[in-house]
N, C-alpha and C positions, 0 to 999 in steps of 0.2 A: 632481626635488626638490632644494634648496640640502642642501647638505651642513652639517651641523652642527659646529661647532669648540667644543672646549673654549677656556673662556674665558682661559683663564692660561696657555692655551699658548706665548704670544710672550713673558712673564714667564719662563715656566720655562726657555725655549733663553736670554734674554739671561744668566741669574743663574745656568747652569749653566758655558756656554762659549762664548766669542767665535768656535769654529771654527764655527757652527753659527743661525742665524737661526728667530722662528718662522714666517716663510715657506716655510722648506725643509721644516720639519715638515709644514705646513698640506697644501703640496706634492707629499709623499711623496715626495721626490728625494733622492738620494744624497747623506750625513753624510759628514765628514771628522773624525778625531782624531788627535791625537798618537801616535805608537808609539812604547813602550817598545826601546830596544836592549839585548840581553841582552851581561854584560860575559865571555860565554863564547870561546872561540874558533870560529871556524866550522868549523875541522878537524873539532873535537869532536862541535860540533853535527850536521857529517853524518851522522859515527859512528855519533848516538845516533839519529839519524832509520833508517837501513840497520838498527840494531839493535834497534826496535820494530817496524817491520814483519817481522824474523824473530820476534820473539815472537808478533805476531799469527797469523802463518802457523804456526808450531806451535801456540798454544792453537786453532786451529782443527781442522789435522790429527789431535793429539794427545786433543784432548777433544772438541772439536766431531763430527766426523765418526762416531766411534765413539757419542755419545750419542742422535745424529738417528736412527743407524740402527736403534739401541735403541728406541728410546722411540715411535720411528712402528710398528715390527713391534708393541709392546703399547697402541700405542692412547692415550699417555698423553704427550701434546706437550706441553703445558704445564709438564711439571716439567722439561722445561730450563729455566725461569724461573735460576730460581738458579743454575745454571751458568753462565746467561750476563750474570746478574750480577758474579757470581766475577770473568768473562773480562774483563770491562771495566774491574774494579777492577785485577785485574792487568796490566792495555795501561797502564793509568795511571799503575803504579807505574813498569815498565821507561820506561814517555816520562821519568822524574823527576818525575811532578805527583802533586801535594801537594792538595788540595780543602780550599777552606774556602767553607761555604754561610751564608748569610745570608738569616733571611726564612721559617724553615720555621713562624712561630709565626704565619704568615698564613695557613698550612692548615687546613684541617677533617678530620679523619681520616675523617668522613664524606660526605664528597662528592667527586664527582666533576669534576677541572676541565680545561682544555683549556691545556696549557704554551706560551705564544708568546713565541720565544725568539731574538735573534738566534747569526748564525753565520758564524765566522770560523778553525775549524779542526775535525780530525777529533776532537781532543780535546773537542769540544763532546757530539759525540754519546754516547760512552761517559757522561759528565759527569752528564747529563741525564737520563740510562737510568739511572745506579745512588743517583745524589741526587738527586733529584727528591722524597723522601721518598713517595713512594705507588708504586705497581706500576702503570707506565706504559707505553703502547704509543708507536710513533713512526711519523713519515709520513717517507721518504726517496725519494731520488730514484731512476727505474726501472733507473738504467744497475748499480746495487749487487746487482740480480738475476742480472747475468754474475758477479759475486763467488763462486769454488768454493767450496761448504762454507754457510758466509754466505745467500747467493742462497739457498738451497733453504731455511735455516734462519729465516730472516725471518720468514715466518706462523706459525710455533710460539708466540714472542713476541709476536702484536699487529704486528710491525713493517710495514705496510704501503708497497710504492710505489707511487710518483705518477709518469704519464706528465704533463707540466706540457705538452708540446706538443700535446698530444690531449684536448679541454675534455670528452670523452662520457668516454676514461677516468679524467681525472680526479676529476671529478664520481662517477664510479663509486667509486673508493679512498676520498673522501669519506665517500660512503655504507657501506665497510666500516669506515671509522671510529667511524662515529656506531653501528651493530651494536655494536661492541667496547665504546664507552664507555654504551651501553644496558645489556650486562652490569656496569657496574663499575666499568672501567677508566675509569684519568686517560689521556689523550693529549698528549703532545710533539709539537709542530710549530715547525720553522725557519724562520720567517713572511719571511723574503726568499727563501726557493724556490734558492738555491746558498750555497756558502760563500763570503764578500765577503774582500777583497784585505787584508792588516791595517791597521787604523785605517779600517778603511769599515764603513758601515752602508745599505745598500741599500736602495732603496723596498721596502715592506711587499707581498706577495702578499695575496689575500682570503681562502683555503680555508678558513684556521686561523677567521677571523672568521665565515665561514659555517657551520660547524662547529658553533663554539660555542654561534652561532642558534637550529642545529636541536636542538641539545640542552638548551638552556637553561640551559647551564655556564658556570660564571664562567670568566674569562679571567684565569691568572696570566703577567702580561709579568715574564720573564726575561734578566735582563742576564749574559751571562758575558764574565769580563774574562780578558786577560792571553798568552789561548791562542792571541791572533795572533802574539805576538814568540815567546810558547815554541816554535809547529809552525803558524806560518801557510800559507796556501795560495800552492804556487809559490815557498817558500822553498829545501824541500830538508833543514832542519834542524829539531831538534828542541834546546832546552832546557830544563832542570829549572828547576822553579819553583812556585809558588802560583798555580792557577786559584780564580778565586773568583766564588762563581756568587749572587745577588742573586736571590730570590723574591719580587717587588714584591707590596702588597695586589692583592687580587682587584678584577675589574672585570667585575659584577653584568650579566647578559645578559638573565637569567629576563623575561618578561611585555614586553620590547621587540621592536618589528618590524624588522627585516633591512632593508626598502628603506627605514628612514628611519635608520636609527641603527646601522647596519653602518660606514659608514666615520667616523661621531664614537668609536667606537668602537677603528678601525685604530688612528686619530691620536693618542688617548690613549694607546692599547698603547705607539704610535712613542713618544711624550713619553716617557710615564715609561724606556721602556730609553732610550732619547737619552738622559736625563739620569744616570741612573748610569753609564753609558759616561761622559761629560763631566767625571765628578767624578772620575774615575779615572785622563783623561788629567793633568787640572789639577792632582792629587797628585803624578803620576811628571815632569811639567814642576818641581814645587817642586826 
């Protein structure tokens, strides 16, 4: 069956950013943008990258550990919630980030949606997990289960992994997703499946999109800016700064069929984050 394209989607890539065509959208092929350089030193920047991950390592040692072993002996997983909120507001502060969210007034306090989001550093995940404004599960990827401390703590939260090379277990994490947000919960998904290189946006994976399907939850596509120059992937460094995360309108799943209107669906998600990325590089160009 032809694939359906939003109509204005070759309008929206020309009017947003010249790095960027709506054939590449249509496409689902790797985005380019601009990146910001931070005017820090790089000395600096190692510093602070070596000095966040000793904070991680201790709020995990220090709180993590001692709370899992509590709270599974009484039976009662879930109220780590809030600690590991805590934990991520605090990773964010020692990185230097700053949060400002845009877009929460597209929510419904009552309903359940499914976050597709791109992803371009570790800062994203924390990001996601504690502004998201609803109590959100996430899907990462399976190698985060060798994580000591971490690894074991994942399921207490919703956080599920994905084997991406394995379509049965896959498809399996899926299905504990769609359990989770039966009860409730909203779910985060990194709808390119790795974190991309900074100033990339990677072709879309489907999960998030199938996901959404089976539960009949809107789709909120999520743009987060900035966290590739602060703590990109394969930099090494870390910079202080404003991440600022975009809650695009919802995009309505309920009473549509998956084989015909799953991937008009991807491409729209892509569009709209393509273009708030776009406008972000076009600002830090001025």
């Amino acid at each position: 069956m032809a694939t359906l394209i939003p109509e204005n989607i070759h309008s929206m890539a020309c009017s947003a950013s010249p790095s960027f065509s709506g054939d590449e959208l249509v496409d689902n092929e790797l985005l380019t943008f601009p990146v910001k350089q931070s005017s820090k030193s790089r000395f600096f920047g190692k510093l602070r990258y070596w000095w966040s991950w000793l904070v991680a390592g201790t709020l995990l040692l220090v709180m993590g550990m001692p709370a899992l072993l509590f709270l599974w002996a009484i039976n009662r997983r879930m109220w780590i919630y809030p600690i590991c909120r805590w934990g991520a507001k605090t990773w964010l502060k020692a990185c230097g980030a700053e949060v400002k969210v845009l877009g929460l007034e597209n929510l419904d306090p009552n309903r359940s949606y499914v976050f597709a989001s791109n992803h371009r550093s570790y800062l994203d995940t924390a990001t996601l997990f504690f502004f998201a404004g609803t109590k959100i599960g996430l899907v990462a990827k399976k190698e985060l289960l060798k994580v000591p401390i971490f690894g074991q703590g994942m399921s207490f939260v919703n956080i599920i992994a994905i084997d991406r090379s394995n379509p049965e277990r896959a498809l399996e994490s899926m299905r504990k997703a769609k359990q989770v947000m039966d009860d409730g919960y909203s779910f985060g998904v990194f709808v390119e499946g790795t974190r991309a290189m900074p100033g990339e946006l990677l072709p879309f994976k489907k999960g998030a999109f199938h996901l959404a399907f089976q539960t009949g939850s809107p789709i909120i596509p999520v743009a987060i800016r900035n966290t590739d120059w602060m703590m990109g992937k394969r930099t090494g460094v870390t910079f202080p700064g404003t991440i600022e995360m975009v809650l695009l309108p919802p995009i309505e799943t309920e009473g549509l069929n998956a084989d015909e209107h799953l991937m008009e669906t991807l491409l729209e998600t892509r569009t709209a984050i393509a273009t708030e990325l776009a406008k972000a590089s076009v600002s830090a160009m001025d």
